[in-house]
Structure formats: structure tokens, C-alpha cells
Steps between C-alpha positions, in 0.01 A plus 500: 500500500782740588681427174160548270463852690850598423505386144184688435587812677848519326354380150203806509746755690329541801777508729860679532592235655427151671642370757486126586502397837651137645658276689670309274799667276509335162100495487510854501761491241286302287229713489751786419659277213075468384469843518214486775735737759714758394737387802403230799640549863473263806457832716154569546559851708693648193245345266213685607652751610464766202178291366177684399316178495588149680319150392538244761537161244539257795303200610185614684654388870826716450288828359436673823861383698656669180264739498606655840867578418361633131280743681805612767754578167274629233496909505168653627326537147524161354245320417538046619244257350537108453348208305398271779241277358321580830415846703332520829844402702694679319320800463449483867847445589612797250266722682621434852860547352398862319300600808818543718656716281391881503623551131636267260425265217144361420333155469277378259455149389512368137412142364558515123305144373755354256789281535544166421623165688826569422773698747777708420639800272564253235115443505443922471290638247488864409147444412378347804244756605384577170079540462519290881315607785707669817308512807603806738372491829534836659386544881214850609858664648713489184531808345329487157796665258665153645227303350520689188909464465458110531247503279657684213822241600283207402306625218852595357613152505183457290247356780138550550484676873204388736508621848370259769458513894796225624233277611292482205827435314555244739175378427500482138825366452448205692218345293678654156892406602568310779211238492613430127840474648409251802257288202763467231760398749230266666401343171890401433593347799178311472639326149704255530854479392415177279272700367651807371624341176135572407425849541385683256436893407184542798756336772761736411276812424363439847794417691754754366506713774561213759872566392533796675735587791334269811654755770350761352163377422509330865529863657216646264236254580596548924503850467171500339366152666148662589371611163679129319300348754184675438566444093602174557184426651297616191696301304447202670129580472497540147707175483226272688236658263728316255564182669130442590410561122719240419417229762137593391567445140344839454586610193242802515688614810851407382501722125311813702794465739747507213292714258561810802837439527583486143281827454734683842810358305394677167403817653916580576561330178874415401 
């Protein structure tokens, strides 16, 4: 995510320059070689330090711990944001961190909706955002002319902005990305290794994102266990209606049941 948002800033010339953040030397390095950073340091004080705008691209556990020493080395007027996959916490956390602090840098939380399974600045697109939907989840206390900075950040990346509460974010996302997440990686550890020889297009189509990184889709789904549960529940709802159709042999039942979710699939189309 950090790479696609540094190729895409340097490729549309929307930055003087970008600064990559990290812990490890020659990653950093890479990125530089792949022209996502215009130079990578291990020092996150002197990173932020002169920034007008920090993005937190860390799993969703390590956002607000990082978070804290972004907040005490950033000058006064910039402007921090993130791409947690979930809010609430971290929004919270961010808030108790900006609240002790008479002046200094601002908060508001970003989850652009794109990405893929795979990890890594070798996996960075400069096109990653384009025409996709970047949720912005601004508290009552932020100032608005913060809201509208972040906003015109996205939208220059090429996203669609939609601004959410961090609970109904929370909400929404668990039923359209974390549910699909804990079902795709549920449906391939329920197929058998002697049977994988024999998957075809629907298995992988449905199970591509089970490749992603476990850690990181391990801390999503805890940080966000109330609304998976709640969504998981539906599901499993929806899924009797299924499996009670087909004990019944009722094949009325059975094609309305797949008649409404071919006609939700087509709605988003391709």
C-alpha cells in the first residue's frame, strides 16, 4: 500500500518529495531503486519531521504504538492519516494521543479499498487507487480544512472519497471485507490437500484472497471481532436458508436463493 501511494504521488507530481519510512535498510532501498521513495530512512523522527502529510502503512495492531511517536515529531501543521482496514480503535487511540497536545499535528483516518493478496513494493501499483473508493472517517472535533486536505490527497491518487463515522466503517467493512476474508480462507482449509489437483476457476476465484498475510488478517478480524461476529452471523443465516433448500430438495427455494445473489453480484458488475 505504501509503495502504490508513492508511485502514484511521484508518477502525477503531487509531492516534492516522499519519504519512506522503515525498519529494515535494503527494503527501503528497494523501493528507492522502484522509484516509490525519493530516499528511505530507518529514522522515523527525521522522517516526519519536515512532512506536510504522514500515512501510517503498518499492520492495524502497530498503527496507534507508531502513531504516538509520529504525532510527538511531526511539526504542528501536518496533517497524519492511515489505511487501517479498521477505525474505531484507532481513531480512538489517535484522539487520546492528539488530545494531550495543545498544538500540533492532526488525525484523521483513511481506508483506501484496493490492494490485493499480495505484500510488498514489488507488488506496488501506481494505479492502485484509481476510480476505488477511500473511506475517510473524520471525528465532530476535527477541524474541517483537515477533512478537506485528505480528501483532495485521495481524490488525487484518483479515488472516489466517501466519508463515514468509524463505526459505521467498522460496520460495513466487516460484512463487505473481512467476512469474505474469514469465508475464502474457511472454504480452503476445508478442501482437502488430495483434493486440490481438482480445482478449478470458482475455487480459485473464491479463495484468492486466503493468500494473504495471516498476521495481518489475524489482527483485523480481533480488532474488529464485534461487527465479523454480527456479519458472520447473517451469513450463517443465509447459509442454512441454503442447506435446508437442499436437504428439502427444494428447488423453488434453492434458484430464488441463487437468482438474489446472482442479481447482488451483477449490480457491482466486473
Amino acid at each position: 500500500m505504501g509503495g502504490s501511494i508513492g508511485l502514484a504521488l511521484r508518477e502525477r507530481r503531487l509531492a516534492e518529495r516522499v519519504i519512506g519510512i522503515g525498519r529494515n535498510a535494503s527494503r527501503l532501498e528497494k523501493a528507492r531503486g522502484l522509484g516509490a521513495v525519493d530516499e528511505g530512512t530507518t529514522d522515523l523522527s527525521s522522517g516526519v519531521a519536515d512532512a506536510d502529510l504522514v500515512v501510517i502503512c503498518t499492520p492495524v495492531e502497530e498503527i496507534s504504538r507508531i502513531g504516538r511517536s509520529v504525532v510527538t515529531n511531526s511539526s504542528p501543521g501536518a496533517l497524519i492519516t492511515d489505511v487501517g482496514s479498521t477505525k474505531e480503535q484507532i481513531v480512538r487511540e489517535f484522539s487520546k494521543i492528539t488530545s494531550t497536545r495543545r498544538q500540533g499535528p492532526s488525525f484523521v483516518g483513511s481506508h483506501p479499498i484496493a490492494g490485493s493478496e499480495k505484500a510488498g513494493v514489488e507488488a506496488a501499483r501506481p494505479n492502485l487507487f484509481q476510480d476505488r473508493v477511500c473511506v475517510i472517517t473524520p471525528t465532530k472535533k476535527v477541524d474541517r480544512g483537515h477533512v478537506t486536505r485528505l480528501s483532495s490527497f485521495w481524490t488525487g491518487l484518483g479515488a472516489r472519497v466517501i466519508e463515514m463515522t468509524p463505526k459505521a466503517h467498522d460496520s460495513a467493512l466487516a460484512s463487505t471485507s473481512h467476512l469474505p476474508h474469514l469465508i475464502a480462507s474457511a472454504l480452503a482449509v476445508s478442501t482437502s490437500k488430495g483434493l486440490l489437483d481438482l480445482v478449478g476457476g470458482g475455487w480459485l476465484d473464491s479463495t484468492r484472497i486466503a493468500a494473504g498475510e495471516p498476521e495481518l488478517w489475524q489482527q483485523i478480524l480481533n480488532g474488529n471481532a464485534a461487527h465479523v461476529l454480527n456479519s458472520l452471523a447473517n451469513f450463517e443465516k443465509v447459509l442454512n436458508k441454503f442447506r435446508k433448500a437442499i436437504q428439502n430438495r427444494d428447488a423453488t427455494t434453492l434458484r430464488k436463493l441463487l437468482q438474489a445473489g446472482k442479481d447482488h453480484r451483477d449490480i457491482v458488475g466486473n
